[in-house]
N, C-alpha and C positions, 0 to 999 in steps of 0.2 A: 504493500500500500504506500509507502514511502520509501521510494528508491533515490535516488540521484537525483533528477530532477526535481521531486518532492521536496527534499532537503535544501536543493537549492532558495525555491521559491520560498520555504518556508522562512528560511534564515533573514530574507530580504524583507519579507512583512515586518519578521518579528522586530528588526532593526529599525526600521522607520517608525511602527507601534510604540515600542517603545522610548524612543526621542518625538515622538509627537502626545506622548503621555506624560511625561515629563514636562515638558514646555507646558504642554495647554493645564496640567493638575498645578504645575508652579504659578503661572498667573492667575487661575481662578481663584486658589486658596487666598493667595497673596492679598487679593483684591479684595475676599470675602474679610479675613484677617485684618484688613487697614480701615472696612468701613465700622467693623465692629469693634477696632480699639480707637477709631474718633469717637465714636458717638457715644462709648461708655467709660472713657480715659484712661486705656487700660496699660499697664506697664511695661517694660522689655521681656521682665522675666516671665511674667502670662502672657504675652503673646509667644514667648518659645516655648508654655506649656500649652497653647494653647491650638496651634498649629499639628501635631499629630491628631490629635484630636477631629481637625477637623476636613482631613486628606481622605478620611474611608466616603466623609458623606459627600465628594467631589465625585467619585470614580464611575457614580451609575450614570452619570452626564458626560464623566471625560474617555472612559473606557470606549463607548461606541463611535465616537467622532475621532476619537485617535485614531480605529480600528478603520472608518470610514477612508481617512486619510490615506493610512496607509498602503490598501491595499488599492486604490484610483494610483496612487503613486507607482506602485510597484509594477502593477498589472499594465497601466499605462504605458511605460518605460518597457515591458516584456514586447507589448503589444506595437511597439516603433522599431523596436531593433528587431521585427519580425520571427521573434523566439516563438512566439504562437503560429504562425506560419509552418515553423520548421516541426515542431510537435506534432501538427496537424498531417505535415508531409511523412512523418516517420507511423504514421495511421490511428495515431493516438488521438483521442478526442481531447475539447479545452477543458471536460470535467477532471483533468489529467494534471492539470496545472493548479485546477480553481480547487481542488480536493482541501488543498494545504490550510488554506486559509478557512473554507467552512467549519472542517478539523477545530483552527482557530478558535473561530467562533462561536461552535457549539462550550467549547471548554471553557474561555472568558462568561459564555452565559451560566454556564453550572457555576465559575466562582461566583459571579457576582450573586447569585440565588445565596450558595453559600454564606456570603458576607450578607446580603440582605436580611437573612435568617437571626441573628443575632449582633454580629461586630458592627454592623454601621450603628443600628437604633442604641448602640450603647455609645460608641463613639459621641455621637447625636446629644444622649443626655451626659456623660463626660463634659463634653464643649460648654452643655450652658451650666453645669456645677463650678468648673471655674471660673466662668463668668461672675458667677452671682455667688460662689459659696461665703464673703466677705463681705457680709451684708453693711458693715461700719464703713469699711475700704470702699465699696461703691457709693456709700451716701455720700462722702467727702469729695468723689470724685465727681458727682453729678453736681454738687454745689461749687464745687472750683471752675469746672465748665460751664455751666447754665446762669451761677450767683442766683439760682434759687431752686427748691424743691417743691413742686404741685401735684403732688399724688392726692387724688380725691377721695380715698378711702385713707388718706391720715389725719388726722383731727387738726391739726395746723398747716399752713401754707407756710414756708418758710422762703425768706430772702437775706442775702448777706452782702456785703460792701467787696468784704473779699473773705478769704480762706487761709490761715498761716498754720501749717502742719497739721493739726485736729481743732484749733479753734478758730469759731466763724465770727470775724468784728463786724460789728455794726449788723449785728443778727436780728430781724425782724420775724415775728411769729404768730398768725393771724388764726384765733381761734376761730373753724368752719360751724354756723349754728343750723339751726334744724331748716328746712326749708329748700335745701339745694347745696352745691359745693363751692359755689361762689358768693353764698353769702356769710358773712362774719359777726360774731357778737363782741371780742375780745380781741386785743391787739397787744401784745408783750413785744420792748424794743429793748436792745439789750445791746450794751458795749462790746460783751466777751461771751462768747456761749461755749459749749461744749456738751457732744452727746455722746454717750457711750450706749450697745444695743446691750441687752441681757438676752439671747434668744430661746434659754432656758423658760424664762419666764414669759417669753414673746412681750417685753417692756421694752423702752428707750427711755436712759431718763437723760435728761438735757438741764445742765449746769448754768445758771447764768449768775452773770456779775454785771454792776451798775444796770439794773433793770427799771421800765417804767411799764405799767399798765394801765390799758384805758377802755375804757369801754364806750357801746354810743353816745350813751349820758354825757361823755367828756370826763367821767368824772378819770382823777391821774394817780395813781399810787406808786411810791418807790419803795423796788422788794432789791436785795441785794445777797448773795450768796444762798441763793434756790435753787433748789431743785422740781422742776415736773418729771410726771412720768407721763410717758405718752404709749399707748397699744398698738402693738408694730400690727398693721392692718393684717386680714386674711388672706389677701395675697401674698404673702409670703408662702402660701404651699404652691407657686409657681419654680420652688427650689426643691421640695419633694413631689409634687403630684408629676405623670410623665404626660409629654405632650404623644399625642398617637404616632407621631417619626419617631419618638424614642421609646417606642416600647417594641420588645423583640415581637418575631412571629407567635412563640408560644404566649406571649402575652398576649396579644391579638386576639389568638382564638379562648382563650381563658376568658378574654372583655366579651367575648360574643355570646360563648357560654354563659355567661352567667346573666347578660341583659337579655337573653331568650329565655331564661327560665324565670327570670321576674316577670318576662310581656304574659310568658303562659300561667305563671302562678297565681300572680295579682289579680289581674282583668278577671279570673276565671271565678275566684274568691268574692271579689265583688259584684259579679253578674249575680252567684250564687245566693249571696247574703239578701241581697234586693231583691231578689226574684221573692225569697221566703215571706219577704217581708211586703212584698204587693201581691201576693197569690193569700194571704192573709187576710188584705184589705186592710193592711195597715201602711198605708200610705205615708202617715206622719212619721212613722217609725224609719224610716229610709235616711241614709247621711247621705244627701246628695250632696252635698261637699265633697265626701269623702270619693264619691262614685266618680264626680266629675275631676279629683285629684289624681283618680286611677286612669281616666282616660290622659290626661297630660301625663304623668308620669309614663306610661305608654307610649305617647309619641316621642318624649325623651329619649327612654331605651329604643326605639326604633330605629334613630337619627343616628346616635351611637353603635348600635349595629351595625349600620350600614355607613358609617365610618371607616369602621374597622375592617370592614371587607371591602372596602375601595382602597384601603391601604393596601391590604394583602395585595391584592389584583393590580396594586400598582406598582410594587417590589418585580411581582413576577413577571410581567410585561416590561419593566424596564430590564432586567436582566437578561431576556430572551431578546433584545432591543440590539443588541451587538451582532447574534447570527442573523437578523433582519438586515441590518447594513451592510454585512458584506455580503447578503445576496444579489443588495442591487448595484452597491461600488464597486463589486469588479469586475463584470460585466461591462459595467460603465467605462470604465477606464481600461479596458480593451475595446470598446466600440469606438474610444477616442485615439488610441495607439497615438498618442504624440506624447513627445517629450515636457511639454506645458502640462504640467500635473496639476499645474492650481487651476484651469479652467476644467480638468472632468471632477477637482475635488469639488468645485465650484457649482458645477450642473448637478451634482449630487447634493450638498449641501442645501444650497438653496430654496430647494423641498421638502428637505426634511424641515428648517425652519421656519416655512412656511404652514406646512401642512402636518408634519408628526409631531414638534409639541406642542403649537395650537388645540391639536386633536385631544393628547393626552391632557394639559390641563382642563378642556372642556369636558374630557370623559371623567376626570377627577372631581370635579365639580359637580356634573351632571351624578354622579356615584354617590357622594357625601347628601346631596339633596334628595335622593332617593327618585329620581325622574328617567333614568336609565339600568337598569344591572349593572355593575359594577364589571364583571368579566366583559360584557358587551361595548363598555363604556372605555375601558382602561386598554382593549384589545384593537381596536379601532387603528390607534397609529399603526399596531403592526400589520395587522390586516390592508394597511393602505402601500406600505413598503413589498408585501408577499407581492400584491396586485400590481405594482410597478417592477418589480422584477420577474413578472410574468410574462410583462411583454419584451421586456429587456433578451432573456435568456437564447430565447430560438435564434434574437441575429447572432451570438454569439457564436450559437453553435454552427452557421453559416460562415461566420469572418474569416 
């Protein structure tokens, strides 16, 4: 099955593959890594923790378009110096050549399935634990960046003049009252402040010196060497709960499991209870509160269901998404046999980013919302690439 030839062709894929996987995983990271340490101030040293981390959840995007690349390159280049010509003359068909690289293909697609199974979705939540595991380090740094903090689940708005190591001068703190998140009852101005979090206690208590408070009355009071304590909001279980890209496969189907057997448990239970209870003719006896709680809670876990199985369906379609491209890149780029490798990468590319992750994001979308199947929805881009290398293949086998 791999003789000489075989080995040849292979060698030259894998070479180009792998320097186009390189480059294109270096800049995306790169890119993804610089907007993520503007925007959240992050240091030298987490950004070199922070970079393995986030190279697994590049590869289902960079894998295939390297793979695209390379092989329009190779094949291309086979297909000008008339090596497929000569293959063809010794009675060998172009399956003889293209073998190497589907080969390829199929293989890349079992890793990636592989890695999608478990090492990305952990990678995935690795990345945002460093991110956020320093919840004090982050508030300091959002306030040296921004000069001020507006989370609308914290009981104060906070602004500061500037920031010097842990303490914030000219610290402003504007207690949120009932009513909405921009409106305030209390306003604490502060010379010198300083917060330290307890996340044990899920507390921040916030130190100030030379303080004045005021409220709308006007009326003014100086408090000086205080402390509040302020309740680090419920968002904070955005650093334990998993977003659905970081949870593995087997967690996947364990969330499905068990919001399928609530939709079946609950709904059944309270049909049953109400039913007893209007076949009675006891109509008043009915919690229709509680009835119409089970109908929402229901369409919850349903949404959630079908979350979770658009994600599935989305791992596995993007990992079979590699032996997809090089059904129709190399072909391609022996139907082009010129040395300009960047116009058949081009004539290939150009459709897939038009049309395959157009598709896939629609199909992910259309999946989570429950308006499509999720296999039918996520499977689409490939189904679009099989059909465009369907036509592709017969000239090939002509050229």
């Amino acid at each position: 099955m791999f003789g000489i030839l075989q080995r040849y062709v292979l060698g030259e894929v894998l070479r180009a593959f792998c320097l186009a996987l390189l480059t294109l995983t270096t800049v995306i990271v790169l890119f993804m890594v610089m907007i993520e340490a503007s925007r959240m101030g992050l240091s030298p040293s987490e950004i070199a923790n922070l970079v393995p981390h986030v190279v697994p959840g590049s590869l289902p995007y960079t894998i295939p378009v390297s793979l695209l690349f390379s092989v329009t390159v190779v094949y291309g280049r086979l297909a000008a110096d008339n090596e497929i010509v000569a293959v063809k003359t010794a009675g060998l068909s172009a399956l003889t050549v293209l073998r190497p690289s589907i080969s390829l293909g199929l293989f890349l697609s079992g890793l990636m399935l592989y890695f999608s199974y478990e090492a990305i979705p952990r990678a995935n939540n690795e990345a945002k634990l460093i991110i956020f595991r320093n919840m004090e380090e982050m508030f300091y740094k959002f306030l040296k960046k921004d000069h001020e903090f507006n989370n609308p689940a914290w009981p104060f708005f906070i602004t500061v003049q500037d920031v010097q190591g842990k303490t914030m001068i000219g610290a402003t703190f504007k207690h949120r009252a009932k009513g909405g998140p921009n409106k305030f009852d209390k306003t604490i101005q502060a010379q010198r402040a300083v917060i330290r979090f307890d996340t044990e206690k899920n507390v921040a208590r916030v130190y100030l010196d030379g303080a004045e408070v005021s409220d709308p009355k006007n009326d003014k009071s100086l408090i000086n060497d205080t402390t509040i304590d302020m309740d680090i909001p419920a968002d904070r279980k955005l650093l334990t709960e998993k977003r659905i890209q970081e949870r593995t496969t087997p967690e996947l189907i364990e969330g499905q499991l068990d919001r399928r057997e609530k939709m079946k448990r609950v709904r059944r239970q309270e049909a049953i209870s109400a039913a007893f209870q209007i076949g009675a003719g006891r109509l008043h006896k009915v919690n229709w509160f509680q009835v119409h709680r089970s109908f929402v809670d229901y369409a919850t876990w349903k949404m959630e269901d079908q979350q979770f199985e658009t994600e599935k369906q989305q791992r596995f379609a993007m990992a079979w998404g590699s032996l997809f491209f090089v059904l129709l890149g190399a072909p391609v780029g022996i139907l082009f046999a010129r040395r300009d490798f960047l116009s058949a990468f081009i004539t290939c590319f150009v459709p897939i980013i038009i049309l395959y992750y157009p598709l896939l994001l629609l199909g992910t979308n259309m999946g989570k919302e429950g308006l499509l199947d999720p296999v039918i929805a996520l499977w689409l881009g490939n189904f679009l690439l099989a059909v465009l290398s369907f036509f592709v293949w017969p000239s090939v086998r002509k050229h």
